[in-house]
C-alpha positions in Angstrom: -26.8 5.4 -51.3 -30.4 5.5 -50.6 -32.0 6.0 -47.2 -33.2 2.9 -45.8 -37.3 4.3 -45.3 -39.2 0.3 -44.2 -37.9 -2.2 -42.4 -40.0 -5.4 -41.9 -38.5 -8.1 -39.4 -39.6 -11.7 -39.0 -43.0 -10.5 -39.0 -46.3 -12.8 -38.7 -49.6 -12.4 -38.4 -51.8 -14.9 -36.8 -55.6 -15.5 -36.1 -57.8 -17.8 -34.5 -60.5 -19.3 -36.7 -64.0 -19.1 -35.9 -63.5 -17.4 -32.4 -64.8 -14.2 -33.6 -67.7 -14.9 -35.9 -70.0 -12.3 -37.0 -72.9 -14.2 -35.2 -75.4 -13.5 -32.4 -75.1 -14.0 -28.9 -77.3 -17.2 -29.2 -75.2 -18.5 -31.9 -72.5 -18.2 -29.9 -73.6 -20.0 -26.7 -75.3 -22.8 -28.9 -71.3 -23.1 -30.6 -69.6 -23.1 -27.1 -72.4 -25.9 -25.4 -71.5 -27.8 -28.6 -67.9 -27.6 -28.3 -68.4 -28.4 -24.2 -70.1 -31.7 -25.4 -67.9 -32.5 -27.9 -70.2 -32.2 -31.2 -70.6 -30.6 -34.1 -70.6 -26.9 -34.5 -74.5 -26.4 -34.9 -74.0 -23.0 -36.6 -71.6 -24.2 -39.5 -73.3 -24.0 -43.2 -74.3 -27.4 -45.0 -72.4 -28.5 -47.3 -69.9 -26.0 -46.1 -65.7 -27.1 -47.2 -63.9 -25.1 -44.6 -61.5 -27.9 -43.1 -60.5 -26.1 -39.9 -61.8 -26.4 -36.8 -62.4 -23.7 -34.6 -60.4 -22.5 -32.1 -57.1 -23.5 -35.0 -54.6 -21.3 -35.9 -54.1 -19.7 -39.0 -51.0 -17.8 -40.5 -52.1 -15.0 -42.4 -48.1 -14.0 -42.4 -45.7 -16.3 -41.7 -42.2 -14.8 -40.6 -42.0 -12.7 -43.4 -38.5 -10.0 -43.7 -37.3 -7.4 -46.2 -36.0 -3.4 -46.3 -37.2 -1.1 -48.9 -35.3 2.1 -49.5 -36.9 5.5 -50.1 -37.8 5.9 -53.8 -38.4 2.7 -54.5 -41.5 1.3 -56.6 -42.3 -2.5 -54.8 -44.7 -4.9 -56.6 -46.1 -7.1 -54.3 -48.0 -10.1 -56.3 -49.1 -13.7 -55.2 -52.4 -15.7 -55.4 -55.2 -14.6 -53.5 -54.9 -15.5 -49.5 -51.4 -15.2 -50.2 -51.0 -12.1 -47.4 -50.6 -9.5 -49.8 -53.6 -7.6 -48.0 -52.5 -8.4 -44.2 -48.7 -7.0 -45.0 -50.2 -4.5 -46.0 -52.6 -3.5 -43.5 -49.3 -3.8 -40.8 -47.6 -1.3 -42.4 -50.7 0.5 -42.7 -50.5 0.0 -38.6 -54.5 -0.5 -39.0 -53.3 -3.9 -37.5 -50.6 -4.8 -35.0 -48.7 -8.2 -36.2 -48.8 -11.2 -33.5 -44.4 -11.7 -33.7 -41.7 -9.2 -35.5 -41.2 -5.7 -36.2 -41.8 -3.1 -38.2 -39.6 0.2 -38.4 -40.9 2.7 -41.1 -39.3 6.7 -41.0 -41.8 8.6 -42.6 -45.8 9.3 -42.9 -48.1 7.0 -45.0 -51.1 7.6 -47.3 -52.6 4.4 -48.0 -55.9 3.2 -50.6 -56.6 -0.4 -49.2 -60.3 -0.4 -50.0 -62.6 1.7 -51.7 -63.1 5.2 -49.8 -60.9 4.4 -47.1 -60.0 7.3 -44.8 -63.1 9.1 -46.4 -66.2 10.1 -44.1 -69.2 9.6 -45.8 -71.6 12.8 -44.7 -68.4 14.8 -45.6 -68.5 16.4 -49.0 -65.2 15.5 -51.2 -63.6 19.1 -50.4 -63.9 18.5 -46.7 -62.9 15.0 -47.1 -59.7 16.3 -48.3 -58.9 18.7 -45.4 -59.6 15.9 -43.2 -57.2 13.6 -45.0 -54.5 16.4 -44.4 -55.1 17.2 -41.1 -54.2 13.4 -40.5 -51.1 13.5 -42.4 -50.2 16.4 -39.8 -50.3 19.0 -42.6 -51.7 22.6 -42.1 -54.8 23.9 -43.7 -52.7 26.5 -45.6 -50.6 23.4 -47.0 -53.7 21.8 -47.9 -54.8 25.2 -49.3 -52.2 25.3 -52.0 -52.4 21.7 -53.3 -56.1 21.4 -53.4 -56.7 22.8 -56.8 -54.5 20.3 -58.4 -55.9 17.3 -56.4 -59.8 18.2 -58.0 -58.2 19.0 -61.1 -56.3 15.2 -61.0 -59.9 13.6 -59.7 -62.1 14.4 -62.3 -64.5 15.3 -60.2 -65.0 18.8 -59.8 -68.3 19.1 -60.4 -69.3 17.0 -57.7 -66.5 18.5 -55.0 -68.7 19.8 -53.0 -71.2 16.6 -52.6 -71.2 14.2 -50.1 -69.1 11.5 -51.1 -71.4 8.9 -49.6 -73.0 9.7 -53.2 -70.4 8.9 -55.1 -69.7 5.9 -57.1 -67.2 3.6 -56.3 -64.9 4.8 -59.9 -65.4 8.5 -58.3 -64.3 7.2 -54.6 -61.3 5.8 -56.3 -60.4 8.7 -58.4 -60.9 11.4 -55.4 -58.8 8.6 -52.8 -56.1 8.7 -55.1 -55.4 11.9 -55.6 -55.6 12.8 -52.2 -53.1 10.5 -51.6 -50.6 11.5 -54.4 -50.5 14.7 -54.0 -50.4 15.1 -50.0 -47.2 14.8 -48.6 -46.4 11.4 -47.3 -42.9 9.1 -47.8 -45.1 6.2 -48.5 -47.8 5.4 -51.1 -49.9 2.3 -50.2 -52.0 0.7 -53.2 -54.1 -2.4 -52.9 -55.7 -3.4 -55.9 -58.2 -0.1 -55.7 -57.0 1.2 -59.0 -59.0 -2.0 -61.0 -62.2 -0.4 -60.2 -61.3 2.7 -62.4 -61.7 3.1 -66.2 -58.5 2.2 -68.0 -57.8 5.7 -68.9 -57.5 6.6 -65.3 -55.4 3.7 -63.9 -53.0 4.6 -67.0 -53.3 7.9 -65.1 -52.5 6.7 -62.0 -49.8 4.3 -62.9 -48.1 7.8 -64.5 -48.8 10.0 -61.7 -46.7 7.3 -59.2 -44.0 7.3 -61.3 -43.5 10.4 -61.2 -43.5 10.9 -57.4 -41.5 8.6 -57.2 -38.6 10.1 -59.1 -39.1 13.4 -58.3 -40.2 13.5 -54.9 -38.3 10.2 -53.5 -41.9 8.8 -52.7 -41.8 5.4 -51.8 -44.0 2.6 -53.3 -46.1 -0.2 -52.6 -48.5 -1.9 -54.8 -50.7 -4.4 -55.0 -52.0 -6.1 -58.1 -52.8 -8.9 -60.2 -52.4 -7.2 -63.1 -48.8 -7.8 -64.4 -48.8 -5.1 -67.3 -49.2 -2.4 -64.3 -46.4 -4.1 -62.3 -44.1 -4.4 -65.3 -44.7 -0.6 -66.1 -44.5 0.8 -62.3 -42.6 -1.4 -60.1 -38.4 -1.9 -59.8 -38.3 -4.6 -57.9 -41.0 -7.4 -56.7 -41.9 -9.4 -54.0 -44.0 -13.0 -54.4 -45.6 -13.6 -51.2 -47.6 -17.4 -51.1 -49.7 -19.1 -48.2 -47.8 -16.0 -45.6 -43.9 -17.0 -46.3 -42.3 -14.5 -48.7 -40.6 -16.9 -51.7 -39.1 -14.5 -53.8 -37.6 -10.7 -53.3 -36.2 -8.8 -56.6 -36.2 -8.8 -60.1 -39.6 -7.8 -61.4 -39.7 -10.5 -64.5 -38.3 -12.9 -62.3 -41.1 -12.2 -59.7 -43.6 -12.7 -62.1 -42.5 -16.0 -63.8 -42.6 -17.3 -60.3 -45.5 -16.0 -59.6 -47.2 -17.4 -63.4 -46.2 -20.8 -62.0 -44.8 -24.4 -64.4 -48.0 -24.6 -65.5 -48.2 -21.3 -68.1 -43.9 -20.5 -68.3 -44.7 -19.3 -72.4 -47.3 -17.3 -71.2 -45.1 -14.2 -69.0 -48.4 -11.9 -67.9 -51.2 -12.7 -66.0 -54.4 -11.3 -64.7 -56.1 -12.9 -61.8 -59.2 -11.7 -61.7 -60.6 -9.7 -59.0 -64.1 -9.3 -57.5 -64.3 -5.5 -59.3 -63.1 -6.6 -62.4 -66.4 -8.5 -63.0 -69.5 -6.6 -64.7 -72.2 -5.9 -61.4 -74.7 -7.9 -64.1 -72.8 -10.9 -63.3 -71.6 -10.7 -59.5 -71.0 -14.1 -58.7 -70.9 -16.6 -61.5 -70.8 -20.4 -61.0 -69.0 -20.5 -63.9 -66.5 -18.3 -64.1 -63.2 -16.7 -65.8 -60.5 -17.1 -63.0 -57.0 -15.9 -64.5 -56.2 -15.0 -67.8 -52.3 -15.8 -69.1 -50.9 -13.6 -71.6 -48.0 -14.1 -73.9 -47.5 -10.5 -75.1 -45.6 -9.2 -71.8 -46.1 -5.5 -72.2 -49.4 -5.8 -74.5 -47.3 -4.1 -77.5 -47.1 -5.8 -80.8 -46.9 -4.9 -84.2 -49.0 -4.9 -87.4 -50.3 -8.3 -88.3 -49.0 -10.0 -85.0 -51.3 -12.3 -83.1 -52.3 -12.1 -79.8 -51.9 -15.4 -77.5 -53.5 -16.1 -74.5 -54.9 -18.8 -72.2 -58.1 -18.3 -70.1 -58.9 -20.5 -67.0 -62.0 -21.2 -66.4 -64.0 -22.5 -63.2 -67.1 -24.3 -62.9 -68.3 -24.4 -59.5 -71.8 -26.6 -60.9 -72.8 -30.3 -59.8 -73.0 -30.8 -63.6 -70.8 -30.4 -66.7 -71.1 -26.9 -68.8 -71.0 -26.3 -72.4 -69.9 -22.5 -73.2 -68.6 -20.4 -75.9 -65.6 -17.8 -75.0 -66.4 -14.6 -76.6 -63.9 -11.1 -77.1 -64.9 -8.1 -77.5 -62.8 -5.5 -78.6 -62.8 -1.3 -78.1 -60.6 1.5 -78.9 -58.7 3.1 -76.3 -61.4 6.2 -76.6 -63.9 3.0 -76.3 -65.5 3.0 -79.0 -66.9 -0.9 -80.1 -64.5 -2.2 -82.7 -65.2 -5.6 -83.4 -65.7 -9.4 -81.8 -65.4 -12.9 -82.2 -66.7 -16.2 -80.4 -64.7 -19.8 -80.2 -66.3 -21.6 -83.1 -66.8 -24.3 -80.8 -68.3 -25.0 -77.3 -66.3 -25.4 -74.6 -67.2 -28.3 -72.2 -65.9 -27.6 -68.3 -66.9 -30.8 -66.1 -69.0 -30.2 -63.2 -66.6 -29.1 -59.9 -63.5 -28.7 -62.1 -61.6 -26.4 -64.3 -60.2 -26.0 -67.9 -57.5 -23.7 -69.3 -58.6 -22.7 -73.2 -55.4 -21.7 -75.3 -57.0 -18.8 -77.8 -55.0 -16.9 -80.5 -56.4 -13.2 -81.7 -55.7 -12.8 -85.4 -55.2 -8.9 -85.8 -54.3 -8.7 -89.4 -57.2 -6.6 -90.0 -57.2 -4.0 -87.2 -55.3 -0.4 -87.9 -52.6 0.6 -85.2 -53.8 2.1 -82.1 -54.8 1.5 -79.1 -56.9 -0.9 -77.5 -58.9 -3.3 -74.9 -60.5 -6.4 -75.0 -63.8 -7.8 -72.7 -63.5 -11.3 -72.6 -67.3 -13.1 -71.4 -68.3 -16.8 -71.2 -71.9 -17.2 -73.2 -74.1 -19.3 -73.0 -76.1 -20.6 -76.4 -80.0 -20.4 -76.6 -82.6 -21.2 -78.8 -83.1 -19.2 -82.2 -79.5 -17.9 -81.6 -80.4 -15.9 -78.5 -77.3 -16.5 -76.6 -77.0 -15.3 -72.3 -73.3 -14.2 -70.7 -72.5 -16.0 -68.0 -69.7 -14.5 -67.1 -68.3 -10.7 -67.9 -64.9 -9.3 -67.5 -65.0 -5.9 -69.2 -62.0 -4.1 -70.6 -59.3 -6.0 -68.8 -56.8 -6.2 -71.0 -55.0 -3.6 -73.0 -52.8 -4.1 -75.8 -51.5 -1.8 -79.0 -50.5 -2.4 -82.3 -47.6 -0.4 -83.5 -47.2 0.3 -87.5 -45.2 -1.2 -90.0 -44.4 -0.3 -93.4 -46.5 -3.0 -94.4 -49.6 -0.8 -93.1 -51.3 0.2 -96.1 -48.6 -0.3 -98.5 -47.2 2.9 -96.5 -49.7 5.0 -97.3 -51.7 7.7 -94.7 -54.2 6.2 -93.2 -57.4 9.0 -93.0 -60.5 7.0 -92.6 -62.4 6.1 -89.5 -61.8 2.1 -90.1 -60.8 -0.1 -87.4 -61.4 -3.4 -88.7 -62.4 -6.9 -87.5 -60.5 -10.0 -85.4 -60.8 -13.5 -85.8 -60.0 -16.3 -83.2 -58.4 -19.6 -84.2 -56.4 -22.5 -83.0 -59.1 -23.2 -80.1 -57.5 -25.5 -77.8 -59.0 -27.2 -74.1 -57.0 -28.1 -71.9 -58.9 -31.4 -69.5 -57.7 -31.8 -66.1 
């Protein structure tokens, strides 16, 4: 029997709105007469939609209880707000919770944000001692695992620079490696991994595994990515609005989590802040979660591909887009693409959900991942993205005999893709 390593106890977490704002001290006084008098808070944004008032108080975790034994891989999934961040940031004791308990027996490395734990006028090499030396391991312990932890990152050549240089796909790949190959119990992830290249998170998702079963590392991760949970995690948790609704089976988890609303569809990705391309930071018109019906992204020859993309429009007035998919190898080189072969119209302060299917007669097995954008159509055929999500999905296509009549295949030929059955879904 497994040793009991986390223990979580009718814990909650709970904040009062608006009584630390990130104002000035004349802000502040102007708020407080206000509230004396019995007005309006003076500071608050036009046009602003935030229905509390301040002073109320908010549940970020809402009695919340479960165990998780060492070894174990736990997804944690639910919408965002839903306190996946907050549980974890308790555990992470970088918080202290407002009611419960929690009883952990072991150390923990944790990647909540990008470049967390790291100094930035420290170079990556001295980064990693530091991280050590907080673990309460010796610099001779640290000496014989620091070969392998550049050799994991990727980034040698830079191990010696400060990391307040690095991007945020180098802080990521340095962060994780210092935390999977120092010894802790428990591995915290939040999310971090979506702002490496897919070969790396494939990397990653690997590497966890197999602490986990070899070392009797302990898991916790955070995504909304439900290949990644599917391929890591042993048992799930669904967390909405701070209560805990559901605690085990991973497919159950995630059909829960997938909601009434998209049951034939059993992966989902919510998109996240660092999934988006840095042209396009903050759309008004956006991609929000894209539904899946391939659940491990693995089909064979000639299958199609099925999925259904919401999409947000956050506009006083209706929009009329195209959907486009671009497709890459898994070595990322450009494949093919296709566009809707109609517009799609999402009224003004309102969403859609667009049912798609990918036709991939004509592409050779391998690997690959798709970019899915929202375009805008111009004059003379010069069309605009709105909205870029690149290389967010990844999927393979397995052979069949019917592959070339069975022959070898020997040429460089990928092939194209075609997208039919467009369907829009009105609220």
């Amino acid at each position: 029997m497994s040793e009991e390593i986390l223990r979580i106890e009718h814990v909650s977490k709970k904040y009062r709105l608006g009584m630390i704002g990130g104002t000035t001290l004349r802000d502040e006084i102007k708020r407080k007469w206000a509230k004396h008098r019995g007005l309006e808070d003076p500071t608050a944004k036009i046009g602003s939609d935030f229905e509390g008032k301040i002073g109320d108080e908010f549940y970020a975790l809402d009695d919340v209880s479960f165990s998780v034994d060492q070894g174990e891989r736990i997804g944690i999934i639910g919408h965002n707000g839903a306190g996946k961040s907050t549980l974890l940031k308790l555990i992470s004791r970088i918080t202290a919770p407002s009611a419960g308990s929690i009883e952990m027996n072991g150390r923990i490395a944790s990647m909540l944000e990008v470049g967390t734990g790291f100094h930035p006028e420290l170079s990556g090499r001295e980064n990693i001692y530091m991280n050590g030396a907080i673990l309460g391991m010796t610099k001779a312990e640290i000496d014989k695992k620091i070969e392998d932890i550049i050799e994991f990152s990727e980034c040698r050549r830079f191990i010696d620079t400060p990391v307040k240089r690095y991007s945020s796909g180098m802080y990521v790949k340095l962060a994780f490696s210092v935390a999977a190959h120092l010894d802790s119990e428990i591995m915290i992830m939040d999310e971090v991994l979506a702002v490496g290249d897919m070969a790396f998170q494939r990397k990653c998702i690997e590497k966890m595994s197999q602490v986990s079963e070899t070392e009797g590392r302990t898991i916790l991760y955070v995504s909304h990515n439900m290949n990644t949970i599917r391929q890591l995690c042993n048992r799930c948790i669904v967390l909405d609005h701070g209560r805990l609704v559901f605690n085990g089976d991973v497919e159950e988890a995630i059909s829960i989590y997938l909601g009434h609303n998209s049951k034939e569809y059993s992966s989902c990705i919510e998109v996240t802040p660092s999934m988006r391309s840095p042209l396009w930071p903050d759309p008004q018109v956006s991609i929000e979660r894209i539904f899946a019906e391939s659940p491990d992204g693995i089909i064979s020859f000639g299958e199609k591909l099925r999925f259904r993309v919401e999409i947000c429009n956050r506009k006083e007035t209706d929009e009329e887009l195209f959907l486009r998919i671009a497709v890459r190898t898994g070595a990322g080189a450009a494949v093919s693409m296709a566009t809707t072969p109609k517009k799609i119209r999402v009224p003004a302060n309102d969403e859609c959900f667009v049912a798609i299917q990918l036709d991939t007669a004509q592409l050779v097995p391998g690997s690959y991942m798709l970019t899915f954008a929202l375009v805008e159509g111009g004059a003379l055929g010069f069309d605009s993205n709105v909205d870029v999500l690149s290389d967010v999905y990844s999927f393979s296509i397995l052979a069949t005999p019917e592959f070339n009549h069975g022959a070898a295949w020997n040429t460089q030929w990928w092939g194209n893709l075609a997208i039919s059955d467009l369907e829009v879904e009105q609220n």
